[in-house]
N, C-alpha and C positions, 0 to 999 in steps of 0.2 A: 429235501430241505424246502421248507417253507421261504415265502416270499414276508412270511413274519418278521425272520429275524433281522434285526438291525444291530448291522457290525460296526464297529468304531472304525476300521481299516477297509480304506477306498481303492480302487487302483491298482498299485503295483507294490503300496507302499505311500507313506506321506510323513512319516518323522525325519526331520531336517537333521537328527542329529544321530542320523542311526547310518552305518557305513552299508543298510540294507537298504536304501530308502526306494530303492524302485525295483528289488526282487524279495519282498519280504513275504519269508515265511508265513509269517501269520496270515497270508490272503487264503490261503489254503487250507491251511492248518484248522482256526477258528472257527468260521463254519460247521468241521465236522464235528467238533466240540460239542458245539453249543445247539447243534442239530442230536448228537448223541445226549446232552443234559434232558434235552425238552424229550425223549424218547423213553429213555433209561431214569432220568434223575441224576441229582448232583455227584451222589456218590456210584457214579454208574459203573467204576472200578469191583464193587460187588457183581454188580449181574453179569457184565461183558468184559472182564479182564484182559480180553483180546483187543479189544477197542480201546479201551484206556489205556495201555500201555501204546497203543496204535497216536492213537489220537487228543490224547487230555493235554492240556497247555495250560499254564495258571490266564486268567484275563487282563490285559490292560486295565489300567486303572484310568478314566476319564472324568475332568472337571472342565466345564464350560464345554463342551462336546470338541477337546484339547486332550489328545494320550498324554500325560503325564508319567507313567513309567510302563513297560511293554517287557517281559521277558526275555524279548527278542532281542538281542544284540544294543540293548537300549543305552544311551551313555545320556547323560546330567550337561545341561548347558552349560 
């Protein structure tokens, strides 16, 4: 993994309103993702079916550099 990519998820976790917020998944998870996107391509499910089903996650959605909704255990203020 490149030192390119720029993850939305800092830390251990940082959404106040996720019962995950200091062992979240997605610190792990995303990365491999989005390191397997830039490798394979979006639909890298075609070439590495081992990896996607390993590794695919849908992405956070972010406005103002603020998650607004996360896959992950996400709940609504």
């Amino acid at each position: 993994m490149g030192d390119d990519l720029k993850l939305p998820i800092k830390g251990k976790g940082q959404c106040k309103t996720c019962s995950d917020v200091n062992c979240c998944p997605m610190v792990e998870t995303l990365p491999r993702h989005l390191a397997n996107v830039r490798i394979y391509g979006e639909y890298y499910k075609d070439v590495r079916p081992d990896l996607w089903d390993q590794d695919s996650v849908d992405e956070p959605e972010i406005e103002n550099g603020e998650i607004i909704w996360c896959p992950m255990h996400y709940k609504e203020k």
